[in-house]
N, C-alpha and C positions, 0 to 999 in steps of 0.2 A: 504494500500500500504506500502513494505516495504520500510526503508530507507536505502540509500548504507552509509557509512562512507569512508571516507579514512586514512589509517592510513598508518604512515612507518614503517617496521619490519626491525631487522637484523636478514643478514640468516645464520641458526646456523653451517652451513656448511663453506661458503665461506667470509662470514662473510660483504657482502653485503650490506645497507640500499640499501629498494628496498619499492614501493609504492604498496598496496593491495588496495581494495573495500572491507568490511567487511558490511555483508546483516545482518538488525539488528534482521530477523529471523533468525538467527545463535546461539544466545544465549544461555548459554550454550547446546552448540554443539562442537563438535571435527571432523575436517577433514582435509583432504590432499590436497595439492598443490604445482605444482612444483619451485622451487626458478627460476626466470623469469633470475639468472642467469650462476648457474653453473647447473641448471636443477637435483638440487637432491630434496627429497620429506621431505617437512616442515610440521608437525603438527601442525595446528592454535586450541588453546583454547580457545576461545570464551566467553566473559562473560561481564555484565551490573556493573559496581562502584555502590559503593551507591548513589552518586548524579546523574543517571542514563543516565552517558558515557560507552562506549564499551568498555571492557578490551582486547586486543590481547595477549597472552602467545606464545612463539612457540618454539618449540623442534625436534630436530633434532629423528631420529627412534632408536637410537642408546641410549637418552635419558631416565632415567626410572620418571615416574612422577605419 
């Protein structure tokens, strides 16, 4: 079973803190979601720390990474 985390992001848009669920099947994985408030589309980077917490990245589309 997977674990949900939750984590606060700012949104690279509006510049928001805003509360996500981060599935720890996500690792590294990349996908889209919309900013829960000005509704533009956040890139989440997903990845494991070494002491084996979730790392959040997030980037706007506009962003080159």
């Amino acid at each position: 079973m997977n674990q949900l985390t939750k984590k606060r992001i700012g949104c690279p848009y509006c510049g928001e803190t805003i509360k996500v669920l981060i599935d720890s099947a996500d690792v590294d994985q990349q996908y889209i979601e919309d900013c829960q408030v000005c509704c533009k589309p956040i890139i989440f980077l997903v990845s494991e720390s070494i002491d084996g917490d979730l790392d959040v990245n997030v980037y706007s589309e506009d962003d080159a990474f």
